[in-house]
VOBA-1610 file (N, C-alpha, C; in pm, whole numbers, padded with zeros to 5 digits, always signed):
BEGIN
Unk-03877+01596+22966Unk-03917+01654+22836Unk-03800+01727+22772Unk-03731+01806+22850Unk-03583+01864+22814Unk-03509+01756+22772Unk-03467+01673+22779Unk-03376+01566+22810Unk-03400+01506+22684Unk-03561+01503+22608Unk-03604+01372+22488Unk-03593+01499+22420Unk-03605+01675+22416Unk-03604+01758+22314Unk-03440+01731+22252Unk-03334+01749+22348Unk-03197+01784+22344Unk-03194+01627+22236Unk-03238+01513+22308Unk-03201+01411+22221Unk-03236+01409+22115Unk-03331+01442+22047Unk-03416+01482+21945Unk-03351+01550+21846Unk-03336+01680+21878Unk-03235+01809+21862Unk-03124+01720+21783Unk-03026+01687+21867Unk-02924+01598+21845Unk-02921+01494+21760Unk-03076+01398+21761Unk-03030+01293+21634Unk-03027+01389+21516Unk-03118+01454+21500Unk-03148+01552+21381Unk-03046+01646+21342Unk-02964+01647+21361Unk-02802+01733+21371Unk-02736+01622+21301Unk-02717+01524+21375Unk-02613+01371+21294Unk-02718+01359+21178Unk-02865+01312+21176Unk-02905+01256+21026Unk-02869+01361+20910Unk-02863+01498+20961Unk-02845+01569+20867Unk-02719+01586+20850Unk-02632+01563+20906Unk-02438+01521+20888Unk-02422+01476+20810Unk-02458+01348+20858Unk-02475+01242+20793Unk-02542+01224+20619Unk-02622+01291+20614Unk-02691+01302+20467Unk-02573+01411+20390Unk-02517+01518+20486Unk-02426+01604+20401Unk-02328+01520+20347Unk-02287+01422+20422Unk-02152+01341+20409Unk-02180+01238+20312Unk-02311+01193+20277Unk-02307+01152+20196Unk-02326+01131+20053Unk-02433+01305+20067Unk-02420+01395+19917Unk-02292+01421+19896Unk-02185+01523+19947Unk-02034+01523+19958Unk-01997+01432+19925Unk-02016+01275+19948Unk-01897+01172+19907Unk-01981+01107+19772Unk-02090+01102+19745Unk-02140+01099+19592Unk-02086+01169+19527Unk-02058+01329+19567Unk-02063+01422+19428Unk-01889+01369+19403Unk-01777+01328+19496Unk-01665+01355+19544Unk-01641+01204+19392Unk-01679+01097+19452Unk-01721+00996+19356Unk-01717+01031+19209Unk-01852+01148+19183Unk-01895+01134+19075Unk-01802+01162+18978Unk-01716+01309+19061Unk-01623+01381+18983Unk-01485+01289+18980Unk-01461+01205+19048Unk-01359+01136+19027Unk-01347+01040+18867Unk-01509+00961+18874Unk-01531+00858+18775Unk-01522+00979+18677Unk-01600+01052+18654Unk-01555+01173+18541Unk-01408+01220+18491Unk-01361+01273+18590Unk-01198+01254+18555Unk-01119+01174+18551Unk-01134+01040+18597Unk-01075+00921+18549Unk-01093+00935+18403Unk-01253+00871+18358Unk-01296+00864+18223Unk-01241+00987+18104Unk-01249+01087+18185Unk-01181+01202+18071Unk-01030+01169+18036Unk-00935+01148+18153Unk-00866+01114+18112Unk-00837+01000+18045Unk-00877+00860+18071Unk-00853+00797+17952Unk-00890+00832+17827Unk-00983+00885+17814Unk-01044+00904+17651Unk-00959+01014+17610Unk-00890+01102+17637Unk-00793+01187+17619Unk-00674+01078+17604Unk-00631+00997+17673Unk-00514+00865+17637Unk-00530+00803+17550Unk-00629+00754+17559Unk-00669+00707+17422Unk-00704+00696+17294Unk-00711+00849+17316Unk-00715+00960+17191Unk-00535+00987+17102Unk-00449+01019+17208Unk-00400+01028+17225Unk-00243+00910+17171Unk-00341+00772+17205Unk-00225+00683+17170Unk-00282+00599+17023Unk-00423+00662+17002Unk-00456+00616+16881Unk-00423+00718+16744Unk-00386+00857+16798Unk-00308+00913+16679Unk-00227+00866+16589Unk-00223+00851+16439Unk-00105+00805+16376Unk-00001+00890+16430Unk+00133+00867+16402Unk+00215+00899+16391Unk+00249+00906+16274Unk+00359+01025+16234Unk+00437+01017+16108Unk+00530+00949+16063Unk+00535+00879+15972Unk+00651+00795+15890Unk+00773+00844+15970Unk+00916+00781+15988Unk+01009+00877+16005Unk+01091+00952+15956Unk+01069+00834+15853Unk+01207+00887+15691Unk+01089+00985+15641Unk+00927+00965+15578Unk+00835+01040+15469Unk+00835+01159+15567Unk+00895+01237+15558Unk+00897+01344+15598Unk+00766+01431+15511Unk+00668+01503+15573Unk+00575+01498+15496Unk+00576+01687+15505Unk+00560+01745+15385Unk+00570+01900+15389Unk+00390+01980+15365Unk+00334+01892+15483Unk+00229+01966+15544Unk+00176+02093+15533Unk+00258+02182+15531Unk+00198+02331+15512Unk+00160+02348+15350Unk+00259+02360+15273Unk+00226+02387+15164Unk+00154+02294+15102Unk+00114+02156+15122Unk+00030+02079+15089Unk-00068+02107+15084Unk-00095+02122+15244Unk-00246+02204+15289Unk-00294+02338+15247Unk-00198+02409+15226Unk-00238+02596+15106Unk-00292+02525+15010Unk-00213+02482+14937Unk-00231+02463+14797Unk-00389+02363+14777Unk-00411+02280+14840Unk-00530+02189+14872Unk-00649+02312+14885Unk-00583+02401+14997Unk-00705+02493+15003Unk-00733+02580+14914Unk-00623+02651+14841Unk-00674+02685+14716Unk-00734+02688+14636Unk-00739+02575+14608Unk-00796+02482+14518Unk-00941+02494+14545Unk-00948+02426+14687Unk-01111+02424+14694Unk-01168+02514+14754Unk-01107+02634+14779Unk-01205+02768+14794Unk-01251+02777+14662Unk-01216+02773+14555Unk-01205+02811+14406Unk-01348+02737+14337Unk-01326+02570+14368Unk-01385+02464+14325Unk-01417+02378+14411Unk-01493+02406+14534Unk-01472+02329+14632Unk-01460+02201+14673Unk-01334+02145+14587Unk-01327+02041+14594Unk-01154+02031+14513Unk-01113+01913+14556Unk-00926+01942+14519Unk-00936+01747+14461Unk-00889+01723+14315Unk-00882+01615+14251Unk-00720+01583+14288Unk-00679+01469+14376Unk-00542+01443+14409Unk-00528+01297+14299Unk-00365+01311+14291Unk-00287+01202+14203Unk-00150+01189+14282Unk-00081+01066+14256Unk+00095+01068+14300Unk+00126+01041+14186Unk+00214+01109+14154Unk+00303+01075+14042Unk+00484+01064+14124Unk+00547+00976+14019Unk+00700+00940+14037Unk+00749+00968+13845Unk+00824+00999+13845Unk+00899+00995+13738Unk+00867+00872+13634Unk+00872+00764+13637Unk+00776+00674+13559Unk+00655+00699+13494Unk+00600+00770+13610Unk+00454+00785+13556Unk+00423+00974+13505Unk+00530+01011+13435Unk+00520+01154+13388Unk+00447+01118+13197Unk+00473+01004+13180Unk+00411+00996+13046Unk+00279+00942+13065Unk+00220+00870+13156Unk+00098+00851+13166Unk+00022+00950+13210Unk+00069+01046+13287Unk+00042+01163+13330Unk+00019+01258+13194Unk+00086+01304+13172Unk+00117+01370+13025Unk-00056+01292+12932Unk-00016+01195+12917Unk-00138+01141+12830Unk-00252+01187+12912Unk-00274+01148+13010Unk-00419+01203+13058Unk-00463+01334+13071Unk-00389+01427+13083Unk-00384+01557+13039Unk-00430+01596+12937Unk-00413+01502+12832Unk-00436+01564+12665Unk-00547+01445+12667Unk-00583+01385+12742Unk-00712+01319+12734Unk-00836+01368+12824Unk-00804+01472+12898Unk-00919+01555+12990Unk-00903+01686+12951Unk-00810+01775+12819Unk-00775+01871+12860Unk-00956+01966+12794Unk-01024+01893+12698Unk-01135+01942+12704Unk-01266+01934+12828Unk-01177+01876+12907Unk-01331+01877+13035Unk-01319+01963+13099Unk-01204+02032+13133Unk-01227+02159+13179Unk-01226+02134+13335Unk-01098+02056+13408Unk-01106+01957+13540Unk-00919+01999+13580Unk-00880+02025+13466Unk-00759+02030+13508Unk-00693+02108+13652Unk-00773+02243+13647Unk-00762+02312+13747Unk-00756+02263+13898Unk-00821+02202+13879Unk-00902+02086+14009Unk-00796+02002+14076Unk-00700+01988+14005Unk-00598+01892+14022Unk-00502+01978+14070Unk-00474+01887+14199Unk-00350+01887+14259Unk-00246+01736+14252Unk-00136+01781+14192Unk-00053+01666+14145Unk+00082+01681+14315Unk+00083+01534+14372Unk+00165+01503+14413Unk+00284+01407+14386Unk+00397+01555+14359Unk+00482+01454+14273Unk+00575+01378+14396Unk+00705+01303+14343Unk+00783+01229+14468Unk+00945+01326+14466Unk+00935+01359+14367Unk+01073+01459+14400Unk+01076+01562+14277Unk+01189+01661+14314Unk+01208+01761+14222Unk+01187+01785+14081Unk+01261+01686+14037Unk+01290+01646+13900Unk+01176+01612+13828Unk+01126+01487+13889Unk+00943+01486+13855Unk+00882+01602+13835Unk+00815+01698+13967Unk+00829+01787+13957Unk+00828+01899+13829Unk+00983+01877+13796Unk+00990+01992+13695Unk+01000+01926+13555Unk+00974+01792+13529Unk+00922+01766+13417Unk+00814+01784+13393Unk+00707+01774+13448Unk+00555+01770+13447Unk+00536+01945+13471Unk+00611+02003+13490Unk+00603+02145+13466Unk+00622+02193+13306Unk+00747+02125+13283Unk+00809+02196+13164Unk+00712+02161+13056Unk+00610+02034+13007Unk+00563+02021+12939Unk+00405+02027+12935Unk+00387+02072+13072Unk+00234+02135+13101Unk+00231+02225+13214Unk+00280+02356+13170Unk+00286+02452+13247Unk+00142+02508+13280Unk+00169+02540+13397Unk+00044+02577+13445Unk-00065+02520+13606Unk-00004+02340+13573Unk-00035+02275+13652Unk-00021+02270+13796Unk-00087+02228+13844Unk-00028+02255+14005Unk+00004+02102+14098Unk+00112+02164+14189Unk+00172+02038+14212Unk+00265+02098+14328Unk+00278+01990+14403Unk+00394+01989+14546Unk+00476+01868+14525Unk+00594+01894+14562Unk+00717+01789+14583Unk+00661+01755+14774Unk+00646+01631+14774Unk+00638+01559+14901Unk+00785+01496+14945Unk+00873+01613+14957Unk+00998+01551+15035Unk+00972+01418+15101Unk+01123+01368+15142Unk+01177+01257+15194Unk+01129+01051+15173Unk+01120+01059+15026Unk+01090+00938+14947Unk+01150+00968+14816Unk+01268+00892+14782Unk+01312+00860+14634Unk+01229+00739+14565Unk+01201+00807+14465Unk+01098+00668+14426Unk+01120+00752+14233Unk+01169+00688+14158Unk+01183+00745+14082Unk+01151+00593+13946Unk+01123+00475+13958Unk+01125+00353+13911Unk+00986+00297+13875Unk+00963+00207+13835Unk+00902+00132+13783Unk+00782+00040+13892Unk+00783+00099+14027Unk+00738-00012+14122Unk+00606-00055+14100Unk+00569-00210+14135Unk+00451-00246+14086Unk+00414-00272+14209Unk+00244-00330+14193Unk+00172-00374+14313Unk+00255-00483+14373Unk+00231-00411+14522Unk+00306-00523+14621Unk+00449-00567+14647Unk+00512-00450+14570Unk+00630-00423+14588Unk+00651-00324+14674Unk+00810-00343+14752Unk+00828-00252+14878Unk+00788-00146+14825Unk+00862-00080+14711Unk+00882+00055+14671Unk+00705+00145+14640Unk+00631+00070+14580Unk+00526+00078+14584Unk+00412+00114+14659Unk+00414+00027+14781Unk+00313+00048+14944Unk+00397+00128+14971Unk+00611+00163+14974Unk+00617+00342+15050Unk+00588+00473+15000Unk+00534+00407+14861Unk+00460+00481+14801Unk+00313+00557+14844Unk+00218+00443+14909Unk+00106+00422+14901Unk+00095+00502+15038Unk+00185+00469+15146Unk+00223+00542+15303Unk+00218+00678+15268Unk+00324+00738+15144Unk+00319+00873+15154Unk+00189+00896+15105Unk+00116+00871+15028Unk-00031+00909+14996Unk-00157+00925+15093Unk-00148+00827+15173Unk-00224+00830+15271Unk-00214+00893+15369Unk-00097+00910+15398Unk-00020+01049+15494Unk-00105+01162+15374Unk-00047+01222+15304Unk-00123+01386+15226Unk-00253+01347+15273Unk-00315+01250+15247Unk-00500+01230+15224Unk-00540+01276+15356Unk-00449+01248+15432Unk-00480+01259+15588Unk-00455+01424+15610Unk-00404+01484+15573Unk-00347+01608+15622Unk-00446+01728+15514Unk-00490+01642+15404Unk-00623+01777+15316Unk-00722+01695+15381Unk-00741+01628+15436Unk-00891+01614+15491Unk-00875+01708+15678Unk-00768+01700+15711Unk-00809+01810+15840Unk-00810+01922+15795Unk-00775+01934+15663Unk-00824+02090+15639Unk-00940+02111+15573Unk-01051+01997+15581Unk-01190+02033+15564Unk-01221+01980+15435Unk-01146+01967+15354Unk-01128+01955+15183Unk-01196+01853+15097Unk-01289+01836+15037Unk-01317+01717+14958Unk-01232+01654+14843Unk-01209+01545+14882Unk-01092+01479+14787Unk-01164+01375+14711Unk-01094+01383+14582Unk-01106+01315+14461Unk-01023+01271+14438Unk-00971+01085+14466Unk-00827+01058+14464Unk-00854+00988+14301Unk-00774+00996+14247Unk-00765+00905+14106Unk-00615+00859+14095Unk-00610+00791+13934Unk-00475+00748+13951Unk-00458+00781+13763Unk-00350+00852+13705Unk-00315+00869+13567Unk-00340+00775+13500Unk-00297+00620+13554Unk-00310+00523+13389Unk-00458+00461+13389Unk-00540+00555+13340Unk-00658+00500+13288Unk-00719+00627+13198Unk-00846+00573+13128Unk-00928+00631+13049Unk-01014+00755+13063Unk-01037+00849+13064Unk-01173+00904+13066Unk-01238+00985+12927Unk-01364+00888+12984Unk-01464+00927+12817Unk-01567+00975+12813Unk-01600+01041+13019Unk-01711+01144+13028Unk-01615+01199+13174Unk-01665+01344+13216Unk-01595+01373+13332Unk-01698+01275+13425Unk-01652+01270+13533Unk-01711+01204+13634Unk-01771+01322+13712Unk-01703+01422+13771Unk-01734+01463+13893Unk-01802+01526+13896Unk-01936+01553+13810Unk-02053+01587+13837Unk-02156+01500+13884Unk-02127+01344+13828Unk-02190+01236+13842Unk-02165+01188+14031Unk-02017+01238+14086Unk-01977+01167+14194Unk-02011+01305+14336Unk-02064+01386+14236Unk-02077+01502+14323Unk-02234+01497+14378Unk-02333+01378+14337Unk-02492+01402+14308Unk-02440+01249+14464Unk-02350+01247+14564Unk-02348+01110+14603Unk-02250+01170+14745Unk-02309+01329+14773Unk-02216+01386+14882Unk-02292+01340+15036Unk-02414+01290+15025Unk-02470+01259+15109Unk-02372+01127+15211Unk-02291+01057+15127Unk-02197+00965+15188Unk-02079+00989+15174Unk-02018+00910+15293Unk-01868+00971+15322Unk-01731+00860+15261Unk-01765+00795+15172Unk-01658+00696+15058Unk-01735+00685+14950Unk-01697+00750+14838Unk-01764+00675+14738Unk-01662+00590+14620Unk-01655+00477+14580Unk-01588+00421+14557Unk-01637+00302+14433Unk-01554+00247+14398Unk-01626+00133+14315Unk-01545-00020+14372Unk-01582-00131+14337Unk-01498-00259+14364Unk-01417-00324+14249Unk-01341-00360+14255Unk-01257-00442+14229Unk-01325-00543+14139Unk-01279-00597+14033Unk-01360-00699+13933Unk-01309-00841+13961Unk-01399-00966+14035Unk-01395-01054+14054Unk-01310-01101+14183Unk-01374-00959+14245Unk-01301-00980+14424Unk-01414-00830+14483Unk-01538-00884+14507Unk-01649-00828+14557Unk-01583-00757+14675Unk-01525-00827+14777Unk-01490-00775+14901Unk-01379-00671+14920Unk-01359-00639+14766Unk-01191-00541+14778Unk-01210-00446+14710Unk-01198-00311+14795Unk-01218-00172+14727Unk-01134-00122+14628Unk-01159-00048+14530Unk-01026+00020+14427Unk-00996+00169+14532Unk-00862+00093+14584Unk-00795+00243+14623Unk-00766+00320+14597Unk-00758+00301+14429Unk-00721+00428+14362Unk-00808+00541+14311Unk-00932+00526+14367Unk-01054+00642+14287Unk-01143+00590+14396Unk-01137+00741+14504Unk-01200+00716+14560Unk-01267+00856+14575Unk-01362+00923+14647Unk-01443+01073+14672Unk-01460+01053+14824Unk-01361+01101+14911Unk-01339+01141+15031Unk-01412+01260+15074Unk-01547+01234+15180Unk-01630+01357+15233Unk-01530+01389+15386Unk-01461+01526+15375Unk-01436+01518+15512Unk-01465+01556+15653Unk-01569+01480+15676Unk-01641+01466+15780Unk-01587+01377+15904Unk-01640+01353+16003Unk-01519+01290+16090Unk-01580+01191+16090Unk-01658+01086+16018Unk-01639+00913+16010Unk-01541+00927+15892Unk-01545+00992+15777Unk-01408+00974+15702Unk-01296+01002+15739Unk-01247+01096+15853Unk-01133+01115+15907Unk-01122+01009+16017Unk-01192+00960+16098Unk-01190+00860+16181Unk-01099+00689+16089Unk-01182+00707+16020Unk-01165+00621+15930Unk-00984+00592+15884Unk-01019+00739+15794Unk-00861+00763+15745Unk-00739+00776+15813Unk-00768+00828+15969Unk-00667+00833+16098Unk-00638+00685+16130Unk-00737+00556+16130Unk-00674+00464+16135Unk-00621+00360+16051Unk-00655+00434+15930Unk-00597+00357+15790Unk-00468+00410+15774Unk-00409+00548+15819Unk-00312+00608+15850Unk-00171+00516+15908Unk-00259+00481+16021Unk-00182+00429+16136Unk-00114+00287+16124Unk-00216+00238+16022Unk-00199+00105+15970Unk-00083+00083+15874Unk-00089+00179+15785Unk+00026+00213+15689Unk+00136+00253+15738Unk+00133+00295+15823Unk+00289+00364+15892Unk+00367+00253+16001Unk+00271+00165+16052Unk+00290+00041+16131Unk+00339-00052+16042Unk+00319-00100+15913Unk+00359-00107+15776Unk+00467-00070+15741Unk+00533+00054+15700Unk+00635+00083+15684Unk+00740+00071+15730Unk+00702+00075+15888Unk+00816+00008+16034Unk+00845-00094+15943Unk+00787-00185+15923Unk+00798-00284+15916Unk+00910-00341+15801Unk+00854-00269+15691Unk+00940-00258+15568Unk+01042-00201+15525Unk+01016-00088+15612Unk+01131+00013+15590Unk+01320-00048+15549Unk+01348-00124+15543Unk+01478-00167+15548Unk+01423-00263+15416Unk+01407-00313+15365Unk+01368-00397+15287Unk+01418-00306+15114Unk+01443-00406+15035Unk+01493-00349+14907Unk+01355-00299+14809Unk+01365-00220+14732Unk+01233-00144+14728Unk+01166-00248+14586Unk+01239-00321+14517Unk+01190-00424+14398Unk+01107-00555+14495Unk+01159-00571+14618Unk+01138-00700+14697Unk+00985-00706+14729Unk+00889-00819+14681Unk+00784-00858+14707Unk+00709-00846+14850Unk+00585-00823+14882Unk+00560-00848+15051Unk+00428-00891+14991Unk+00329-00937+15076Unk+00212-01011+15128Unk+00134-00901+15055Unk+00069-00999+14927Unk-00077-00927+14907Unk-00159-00841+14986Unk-00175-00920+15118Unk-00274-00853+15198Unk-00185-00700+15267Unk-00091-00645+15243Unk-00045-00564+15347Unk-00035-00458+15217Unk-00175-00378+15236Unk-00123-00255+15181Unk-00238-00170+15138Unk-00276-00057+15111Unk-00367+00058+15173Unk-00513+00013+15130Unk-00546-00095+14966Unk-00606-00119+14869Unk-00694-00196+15026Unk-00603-00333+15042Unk-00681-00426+15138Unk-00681-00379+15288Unk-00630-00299+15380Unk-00649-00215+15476Unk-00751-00174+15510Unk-00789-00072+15365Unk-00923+00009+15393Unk-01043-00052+15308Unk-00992-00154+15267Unk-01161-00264+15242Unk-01181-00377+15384Unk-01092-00382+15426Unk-01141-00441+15588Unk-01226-00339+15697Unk-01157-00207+15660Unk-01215-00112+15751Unk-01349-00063+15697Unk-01364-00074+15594Unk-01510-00033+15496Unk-01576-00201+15513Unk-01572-00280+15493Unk-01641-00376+15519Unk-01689-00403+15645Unk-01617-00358+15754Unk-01607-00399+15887Unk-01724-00268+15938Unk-01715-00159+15842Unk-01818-00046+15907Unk-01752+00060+16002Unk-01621+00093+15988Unk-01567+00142+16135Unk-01607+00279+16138Unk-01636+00255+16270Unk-01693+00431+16318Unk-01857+00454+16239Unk-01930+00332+16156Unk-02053+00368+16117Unk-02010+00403+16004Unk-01907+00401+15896Unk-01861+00493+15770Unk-02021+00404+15657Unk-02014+00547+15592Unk-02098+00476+15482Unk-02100+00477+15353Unk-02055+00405+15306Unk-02029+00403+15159Unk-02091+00380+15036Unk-02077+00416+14933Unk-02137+00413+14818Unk-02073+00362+14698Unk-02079+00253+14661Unk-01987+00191+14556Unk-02059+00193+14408Unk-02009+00260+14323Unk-02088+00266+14249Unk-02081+00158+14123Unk-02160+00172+14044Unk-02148+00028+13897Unk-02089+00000+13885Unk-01983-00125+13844Unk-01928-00164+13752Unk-01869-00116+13598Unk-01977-00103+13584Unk-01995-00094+13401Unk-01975+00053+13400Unk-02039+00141+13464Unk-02007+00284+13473Unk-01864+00299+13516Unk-01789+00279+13572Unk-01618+00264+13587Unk-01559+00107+13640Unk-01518+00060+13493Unk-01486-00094+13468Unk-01344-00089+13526Unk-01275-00177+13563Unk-01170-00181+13569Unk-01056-00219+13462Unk-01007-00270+13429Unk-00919-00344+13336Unk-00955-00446+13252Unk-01044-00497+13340Unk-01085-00645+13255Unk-01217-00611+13194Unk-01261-00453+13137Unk-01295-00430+13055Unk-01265-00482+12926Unk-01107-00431+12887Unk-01027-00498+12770Unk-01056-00650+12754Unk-01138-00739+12848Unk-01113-00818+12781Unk-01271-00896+12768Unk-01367-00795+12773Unk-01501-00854+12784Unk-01521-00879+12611Unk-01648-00920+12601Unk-01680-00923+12453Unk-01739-00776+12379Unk-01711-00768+12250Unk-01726-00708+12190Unk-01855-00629+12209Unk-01967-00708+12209Unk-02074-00708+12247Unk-02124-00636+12375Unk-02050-00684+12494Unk-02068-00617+12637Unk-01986-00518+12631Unk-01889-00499+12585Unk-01851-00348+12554Unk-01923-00227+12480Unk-01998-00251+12422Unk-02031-00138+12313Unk-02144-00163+12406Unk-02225-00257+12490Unk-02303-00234+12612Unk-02308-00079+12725Unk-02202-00145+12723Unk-02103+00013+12859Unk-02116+00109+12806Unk-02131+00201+12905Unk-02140+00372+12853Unk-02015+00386+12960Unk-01893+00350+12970Unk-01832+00397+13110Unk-01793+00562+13115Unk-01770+00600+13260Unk-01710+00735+13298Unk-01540+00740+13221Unk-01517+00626+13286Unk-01355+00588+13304Unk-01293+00444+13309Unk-01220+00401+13283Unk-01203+00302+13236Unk-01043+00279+13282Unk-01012+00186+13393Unk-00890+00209+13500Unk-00800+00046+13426Unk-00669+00137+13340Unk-00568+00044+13290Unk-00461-00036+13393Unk-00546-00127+13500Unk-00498-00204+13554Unk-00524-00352+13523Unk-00490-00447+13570Unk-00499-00578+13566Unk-00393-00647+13482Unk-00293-00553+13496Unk-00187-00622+13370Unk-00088-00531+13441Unk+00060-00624+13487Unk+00155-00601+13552Unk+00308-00509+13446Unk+00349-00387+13507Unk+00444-00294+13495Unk+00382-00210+13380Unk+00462-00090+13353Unk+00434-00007+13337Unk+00440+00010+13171Unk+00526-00035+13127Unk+00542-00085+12986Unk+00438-00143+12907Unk+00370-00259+12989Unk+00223-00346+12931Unk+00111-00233+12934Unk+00091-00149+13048Unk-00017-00072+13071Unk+00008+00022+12896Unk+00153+00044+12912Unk+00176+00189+12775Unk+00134+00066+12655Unk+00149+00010+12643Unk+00153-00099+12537Unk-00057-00166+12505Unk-00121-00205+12582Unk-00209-00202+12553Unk-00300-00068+12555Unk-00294+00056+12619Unk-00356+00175+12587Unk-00282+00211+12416Unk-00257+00206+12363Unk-00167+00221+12240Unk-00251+00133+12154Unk-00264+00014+12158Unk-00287-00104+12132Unk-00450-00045+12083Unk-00518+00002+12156Unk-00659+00032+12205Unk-00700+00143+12140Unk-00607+00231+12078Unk-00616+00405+12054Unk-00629+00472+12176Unk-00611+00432+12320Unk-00632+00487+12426Unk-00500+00572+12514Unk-00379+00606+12411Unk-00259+00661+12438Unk-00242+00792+12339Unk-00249+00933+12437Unk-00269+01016+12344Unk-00150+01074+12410Unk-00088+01060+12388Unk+00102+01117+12379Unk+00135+01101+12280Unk+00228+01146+12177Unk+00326+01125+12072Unk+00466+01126+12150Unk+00534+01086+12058Unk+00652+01059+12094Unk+00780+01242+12122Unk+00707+01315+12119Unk+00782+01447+12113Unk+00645+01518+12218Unk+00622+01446+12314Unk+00546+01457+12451Unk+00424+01587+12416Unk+00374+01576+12285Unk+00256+01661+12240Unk+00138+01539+12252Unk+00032+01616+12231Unk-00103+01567+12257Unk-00095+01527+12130Unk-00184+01374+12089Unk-00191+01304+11951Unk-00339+01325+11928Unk-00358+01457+11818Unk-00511+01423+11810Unk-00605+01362+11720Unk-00491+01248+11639Unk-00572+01174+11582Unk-00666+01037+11686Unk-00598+01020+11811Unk-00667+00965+11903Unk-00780+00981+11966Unk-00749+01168+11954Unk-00845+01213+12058Unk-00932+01219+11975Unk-00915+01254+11854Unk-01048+01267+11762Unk-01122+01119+11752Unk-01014+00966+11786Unk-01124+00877+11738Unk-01222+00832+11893Unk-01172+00891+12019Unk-01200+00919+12153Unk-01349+00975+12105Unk-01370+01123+12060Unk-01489+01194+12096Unk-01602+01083+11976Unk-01572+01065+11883Unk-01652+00932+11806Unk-01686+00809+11908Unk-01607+00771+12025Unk-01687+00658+12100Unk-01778+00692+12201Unk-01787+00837+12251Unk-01864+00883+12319Unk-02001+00861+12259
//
């Protein structure tokens, strides 16, 4: 009876070893697969960061003040790029919004000094950062080098006011406006792109007017539209800045693959047509025009910068004079089409 207790005793000592050893080598397990997994997703976090351009040296701090400024004030910051080319289309839209009472709102990113301090000298007041390390002072059109290292430095800033929380309103100077929008684009915060398409290319977003919520499917988003552009630039970087590249390579078609494709769940809101036409407004009928009530009315679809000044003129839709004052016989025939 001693002899079957002791044995007894004894298995019951090992099963319970045994069970320690093998709670111990579960938990030993568990925490391993856990810190494996953490660490990759930390690597992978990690190697999916954009990186920065090397030459666009990007001046981050004061970007980001000034962004925040802005939208403590108005919570919300209206971004533009301007280059020296585009200081007279700039100029015109100024004296074509200066009754909406939006100007404030705007933060102007110019490409260098000089820009800069033209768009100072003749509308003081405005606010604006020089985005060191890009000369871009020319004429560049779509799909030209000079142009997409254009488009790199933009998407770089977009990226750097959205980690600072900021709602962005990207637009672009050469076009119309004949009601403010951003009360209309502000009733549409529930989604994180709001945007319109492209006329007679359904599948392709207008990059240039877009309402960035920054939430992290829009930063998700924008971190790898980032990455895309700067992988891009590698690429180009040596290339003469007039020299042509591939339709498809550049921020417009980028982030309509990534918005079509859904990445990260993003959800977007594209709004009418007819409420912000593109270009080929100018060339509908008479009839379907006086149809439209548009917000804005975007002077693209017609190549360099000269044609754009040339048909807004053409249109009464150029309110510059030639001694860089506001023309208000325009603006006066402007508040009559409203």
């Amino acid at each position: 009876m001693t002899t079957f207790r002791l044995l007894t005793v004894t298995r019951l000592i090992n099963e319970r070893k045994l069970c320690v050893f093998v709670i111990f080598g579960t938990m030993v397990m568990t925490y391993a697969i856990f810190f494996s997994n953490l660490k990759q997703n930390t690597m992978l976090e990690y190697l999916t960061q954009p990186e920065r351009s090397e030459v666009l040296t990007l001046e981050t701090a004061s970007l980001s003040k000034m962004a925040l400024d802005i939208s403590k004030e108005h919570t919300f910051v209206m971004v533009t790029l301007i280059n020296a080319a585009y200081i007279p289309f700039t100029l015109s839209w100024l004296c074509n919004t200066k009754h909406m009472n939006i100007n404030q709102h705007v933060l102007f990113l110019t490409t260098d000094e000089q820009t800069d301090n033209m768009l100072k000298k003749y509308w003081p007041g405005v606010k604006s950062v020089v985005l060191q390390g890009i000369d871009s002072k020319g004429n560049e059109t779509y799909s030209q080098v000079g142009y997409v290292k254009l488009m790199v430095k933009r998407t770089e800033a977009l990226m750097s006011i959205l980690e600072e929380n900021v709602p962005i309103f990207l637009f672009e100077v050469d076009c119309l406006w004949l009601k403010n929008p951003v009360p209309f684009l502000l009733t549409h915060q529930n989604f994180d792109i709001v945007s319109t398409k492209v006329s007679n290319r359904d599948s392709v977003i207008a990059g240039g007017f877009l309402y960035l919520s920054p939430n992290e499917s829009t930063k998700r988003l924008w971190k790898e539209l980032t990455r895309r552009m700067i992988a891009l630039y590698n690429k180009i970087r040596a290339l003469p800045p007039m020299k042509l590249i591939s339709e498809g390579d550049n921020d417009q078609q980028y982030l309509s693959a990534l918005i079509r494709n859904k990445y990260k769940g993003i959800k977007v809101k594209l709004l009418d047509a007819m409420d912000f036409p593109d270009g080929q407004w100018y060339k509908l009928s008479k009839e379907k025009r006086q149809l439209s009530k548009p917000y804005i009315i975007n002077n693209n679809w017609v190549v360099g910068n000269f044609e754009k000044i040339k048909r807004a003129k053409k249109w009464k839709h150029w309110f510059l004079k030639e001694d860089n004052t506001c023309d208000g016989e325009n603006l006066a025939l402007l508040k009559e089409q409203r």
